[in-house]
C-alpha positions in Angstrom: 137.4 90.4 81.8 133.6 89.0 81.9 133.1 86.0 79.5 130.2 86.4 77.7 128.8 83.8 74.9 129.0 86.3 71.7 126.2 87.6 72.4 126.9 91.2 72.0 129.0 93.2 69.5 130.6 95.3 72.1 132.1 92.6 73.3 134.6 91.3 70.6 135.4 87.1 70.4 132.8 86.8 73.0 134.4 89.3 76.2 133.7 92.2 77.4 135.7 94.9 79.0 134.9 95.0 82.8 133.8 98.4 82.5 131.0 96.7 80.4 127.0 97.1 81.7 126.2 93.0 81.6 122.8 93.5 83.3 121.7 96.8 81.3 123.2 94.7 77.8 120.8 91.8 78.5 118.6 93.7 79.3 118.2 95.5 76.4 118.4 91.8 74.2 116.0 90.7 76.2 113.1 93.5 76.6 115.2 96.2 74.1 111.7 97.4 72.6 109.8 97.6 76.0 112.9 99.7 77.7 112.6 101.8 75.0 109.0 102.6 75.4 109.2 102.9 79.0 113.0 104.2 79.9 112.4 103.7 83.6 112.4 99.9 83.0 115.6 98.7 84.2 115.3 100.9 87.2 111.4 98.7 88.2 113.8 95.7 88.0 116.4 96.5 90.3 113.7 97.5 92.5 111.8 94.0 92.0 114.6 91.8 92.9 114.9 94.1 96.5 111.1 92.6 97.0 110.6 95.6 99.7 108.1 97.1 97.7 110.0 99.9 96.5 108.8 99.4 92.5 105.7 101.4 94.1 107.8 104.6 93.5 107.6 104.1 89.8 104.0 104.1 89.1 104.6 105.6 85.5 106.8 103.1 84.4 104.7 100.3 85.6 101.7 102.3 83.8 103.7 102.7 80.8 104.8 99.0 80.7 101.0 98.0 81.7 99.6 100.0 78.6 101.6 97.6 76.8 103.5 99.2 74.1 105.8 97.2 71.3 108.1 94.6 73.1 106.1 95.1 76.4 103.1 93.0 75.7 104.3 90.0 77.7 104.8 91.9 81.0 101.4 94.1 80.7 99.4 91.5 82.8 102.1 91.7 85.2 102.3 95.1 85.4 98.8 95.6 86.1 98.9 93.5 88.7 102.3 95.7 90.1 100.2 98.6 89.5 96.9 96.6 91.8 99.3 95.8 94.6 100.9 99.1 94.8 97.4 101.0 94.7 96.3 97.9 97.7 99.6 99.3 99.7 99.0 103.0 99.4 95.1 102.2 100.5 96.0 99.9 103.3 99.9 100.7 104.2 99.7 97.3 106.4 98.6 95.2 103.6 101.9 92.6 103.6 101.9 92.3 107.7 98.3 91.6 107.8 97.9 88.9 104.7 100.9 87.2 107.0 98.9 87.5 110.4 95.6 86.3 108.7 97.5 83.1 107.1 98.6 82.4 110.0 95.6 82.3 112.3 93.4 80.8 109.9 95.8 77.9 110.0 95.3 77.7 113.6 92.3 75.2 112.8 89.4 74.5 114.4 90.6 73.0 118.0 92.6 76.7 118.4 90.3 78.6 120.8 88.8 81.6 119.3 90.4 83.6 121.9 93.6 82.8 120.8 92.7 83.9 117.7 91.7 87.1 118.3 94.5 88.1 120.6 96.4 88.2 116.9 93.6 89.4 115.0 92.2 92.6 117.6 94.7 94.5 117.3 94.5 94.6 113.3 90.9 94.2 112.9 90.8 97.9 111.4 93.5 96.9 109.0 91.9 93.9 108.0 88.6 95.5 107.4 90.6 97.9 105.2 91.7 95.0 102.7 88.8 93.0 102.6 85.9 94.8 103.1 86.4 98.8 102.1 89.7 98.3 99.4 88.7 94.3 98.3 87.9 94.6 94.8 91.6 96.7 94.6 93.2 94.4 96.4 91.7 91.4 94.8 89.8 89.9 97.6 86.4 90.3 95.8 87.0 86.6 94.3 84.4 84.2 94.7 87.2 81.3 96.2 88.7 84.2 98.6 85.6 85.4 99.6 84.3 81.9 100.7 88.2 80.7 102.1 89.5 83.8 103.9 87.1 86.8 103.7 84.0 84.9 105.2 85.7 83.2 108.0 87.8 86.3 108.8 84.9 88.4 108.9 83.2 86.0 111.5 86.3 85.7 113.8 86.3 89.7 114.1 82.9 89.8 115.5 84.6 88.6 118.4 86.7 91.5 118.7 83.6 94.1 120.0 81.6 90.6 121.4 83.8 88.7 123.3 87.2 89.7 123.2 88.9 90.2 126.6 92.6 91.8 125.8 95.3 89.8 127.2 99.3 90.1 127.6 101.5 88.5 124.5 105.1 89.7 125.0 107.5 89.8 127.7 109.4 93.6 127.8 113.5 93.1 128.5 115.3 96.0 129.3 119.1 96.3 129.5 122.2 98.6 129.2 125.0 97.3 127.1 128.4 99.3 127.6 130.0 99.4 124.6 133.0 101.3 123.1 131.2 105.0 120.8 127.8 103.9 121.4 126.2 106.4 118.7 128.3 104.5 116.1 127.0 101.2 117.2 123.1 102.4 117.6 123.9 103.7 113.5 125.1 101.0 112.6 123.0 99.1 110.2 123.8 95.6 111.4 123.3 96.7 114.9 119.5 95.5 115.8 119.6 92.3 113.9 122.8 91.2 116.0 121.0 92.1 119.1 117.6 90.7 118.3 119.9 87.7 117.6 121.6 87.8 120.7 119.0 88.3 122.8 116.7 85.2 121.3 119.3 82.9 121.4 119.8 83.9 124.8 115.9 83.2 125.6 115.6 80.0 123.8 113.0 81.7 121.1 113.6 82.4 117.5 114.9 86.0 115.9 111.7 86.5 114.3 110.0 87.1 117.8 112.0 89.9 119.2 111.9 93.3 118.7 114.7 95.4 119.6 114.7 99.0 120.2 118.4 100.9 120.3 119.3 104.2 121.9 122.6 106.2 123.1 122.6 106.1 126.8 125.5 107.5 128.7 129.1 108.8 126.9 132.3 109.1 128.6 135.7 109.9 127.4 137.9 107.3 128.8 140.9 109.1 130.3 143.9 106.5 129.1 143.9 105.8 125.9 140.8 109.2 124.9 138.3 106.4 123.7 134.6 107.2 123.9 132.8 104.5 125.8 129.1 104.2 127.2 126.0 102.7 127.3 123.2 101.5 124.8 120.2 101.2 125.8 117.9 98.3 124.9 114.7 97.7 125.1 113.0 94.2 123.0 109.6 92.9 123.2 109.9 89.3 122.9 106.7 87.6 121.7 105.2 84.6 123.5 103.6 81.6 121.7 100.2 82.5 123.0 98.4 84.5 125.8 99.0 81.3 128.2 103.0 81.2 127.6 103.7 85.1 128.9 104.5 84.5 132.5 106.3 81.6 131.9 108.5 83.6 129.2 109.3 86.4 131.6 110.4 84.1 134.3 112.5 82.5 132.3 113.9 85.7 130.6 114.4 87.4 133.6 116.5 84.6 134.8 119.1 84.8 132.3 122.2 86.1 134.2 123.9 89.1 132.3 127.0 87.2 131.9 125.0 84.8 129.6 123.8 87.8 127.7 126.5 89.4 126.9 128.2 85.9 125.7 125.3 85.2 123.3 125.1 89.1 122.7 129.0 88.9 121.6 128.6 85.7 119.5 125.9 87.2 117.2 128.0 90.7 117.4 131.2 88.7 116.1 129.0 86.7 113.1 128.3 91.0 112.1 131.3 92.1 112.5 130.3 94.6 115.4 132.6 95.2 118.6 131.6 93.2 121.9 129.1 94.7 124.3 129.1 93.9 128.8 125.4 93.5 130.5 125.9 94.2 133.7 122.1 94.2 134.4 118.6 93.4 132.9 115.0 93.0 133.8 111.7 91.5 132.0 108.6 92.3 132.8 104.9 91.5 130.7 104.2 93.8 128.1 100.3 95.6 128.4 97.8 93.8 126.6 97.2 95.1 122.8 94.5 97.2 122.0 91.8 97.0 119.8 92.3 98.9 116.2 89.0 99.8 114.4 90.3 103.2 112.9 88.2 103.5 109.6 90.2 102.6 106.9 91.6 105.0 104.3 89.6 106.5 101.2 91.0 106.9 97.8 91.9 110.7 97.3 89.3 112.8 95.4 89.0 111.8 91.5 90.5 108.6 91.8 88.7 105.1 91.7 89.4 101.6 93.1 87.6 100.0 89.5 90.7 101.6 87.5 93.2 99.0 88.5 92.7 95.2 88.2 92.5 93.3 91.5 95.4 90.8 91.8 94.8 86.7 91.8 94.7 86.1 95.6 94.4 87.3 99.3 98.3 87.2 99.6 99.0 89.5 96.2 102.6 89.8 96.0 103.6 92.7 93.5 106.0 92.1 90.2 106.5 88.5 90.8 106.4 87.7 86.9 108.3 90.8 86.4 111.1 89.6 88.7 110.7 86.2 86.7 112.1 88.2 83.9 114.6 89.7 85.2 115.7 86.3 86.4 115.8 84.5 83.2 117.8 87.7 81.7 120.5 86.8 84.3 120.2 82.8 83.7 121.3 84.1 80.1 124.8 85.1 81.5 125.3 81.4 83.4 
């Protein structure tokens, strides 16, 4: 039984059966009138509170809740600015990695060298261009106090791209065969790459966030005693250096690590998720190639459409359906 504070009818002395829809019940007290209107309402939360973007597959209902009907006038704002960001990520399908890159170099500061700088900002500089020059008023990076904070200075940095920019190594390349017992199950398996990635960073002293791993079935066999399928997966993770200067120190060092210490810190991250334990019997690092420069022209809205439909959002980093997930929280503080 779920205790509830009499705040439903259908649930007599204040409990309902378990069968009972809590989140769609408060949901309904809370924004009845509004999920009325727009049916697909509930459905835009759900989708919020993943925060992967996935509320972009229901433009109507975030149209319908934007064009504020009864009950929806307190989200319409929000909507539209759902609706800006999802129109920003169809236009410029790189939108969130890029806002994150361009944070993070322009708080570099001043005593950075340029050329670090645009070793991150290169091999994105078509991207960029995309949100703040050919999509900005969508994306809402027409501002006065973004143009003059990010815009301006980020537009000067890329000028160095064409100029000055010489391309230089960032990332060290491991590759390594992990036998393993049915490696097609453990390449599907969902928790698979993050307990690598894992693995292999604690292994080279860097954090999860900078390794990229890359899974595939190598070699099967049927083993003979006991019919087991056992093999080989196939790895291959780019692990990112600190900077242009750190990359030959990172592949020495990686390519240092003897495979029995990989597989021990492969096998503790495998154990936290649950996965069955892995052998290295060999690896080898080597620096990646240097990125390229990206100036692919940036995407056009389709025939008939126009940027000036939608709002633009409140800042350079526009994160879609935050007040709408706000919502959606306090409708759940309600069953605490």
């Amino acid at each position: 039984m779920v205790p509830m504070l009499g705040l439903c009818s259908s649930c007599p002395d204040g409990v309902c059966p378990e069968d009972f829809d809590v989140n769609t019940a408060m949901m309904n007290m809370v924004l009845g009138d509004c999920a009325s209107a727009c049916p697909g309402l509930a459905a835009v939360m759900a989708l919020l509170e993943e925060d992967d973007g996935g509320e972009c597959s229901e433009m109507e209902t975030l149209r319908c809740v934007a064009a504020g009907p009864e009950g929806c006038e307190m989200m319409a704002g929000d909507a539209n600015e759902s609706l800006a960001s999802c129109e920003c990520a169809r236009l410029c399908p790189e939108t969130d990695d890029v806002e994150d890159m361009v944070g993070l170099v322009l708080g570099l500061g001043a005593d950075v060298e340029n050329a670090t700088k645009w070793d991150q900002l290169c091999p994105i500089e078509g991207d960029i261009r995309c949100l703040v020059v050919t999509n900005a008023a969508v994306c809402g990076n027409d501002q006065a106090e973004v143009v003059t904070e990010v815009v301006t200075p980020v537009l000067a940095l890329l000028e160095g791209c064409a100029e000055s920019w010489e391309p230089r190594a960032l990332s060290v390349v491991l590759t390594m065969a992990m036998t393993v017992a049915d490696p097609a199950a453990f390449v599907e398996a969902e928790t698979s790459k993050a307990a690598v990635e894992q693995g292999i960073a604690d292994a080279a002293g860097v954090s999860p966030d900078k390794v990229t791993a890359t899974l595939t079935v190598g070699s099967r066999r049927l083993q003979a005693s006991d019919r087991r399928l056992e093999g080989t997966v196939d790895v291959s993770a780019e692990i990112e250096a600190d900077n242009a200067a750190a990359v030959t120190a990172l592949q020495s060092s990686v390519a240092a690590i003897e495979p029995t210490a990989m597989t021990e810190s492969l096998n503790t991250a495998l154990e936290s998720a649950g996965l069955p334990a892995v052998v290295v019997a060999s690896l080898a690092a080597a620096v990646a190639e240097p990125p390229a420069r990206y100036v692919a022209p940036a995407p056009a809205p389709p025939a008939g459409e126009s940027r000036e439909e939608l709002p633009s959002g409140e800042s350079f980093a526009l994160k879609s359906g935050l007040s709408l997930l706000g919502v959606a929280f306090i409708t759940g503080s309600l069953m605490a």
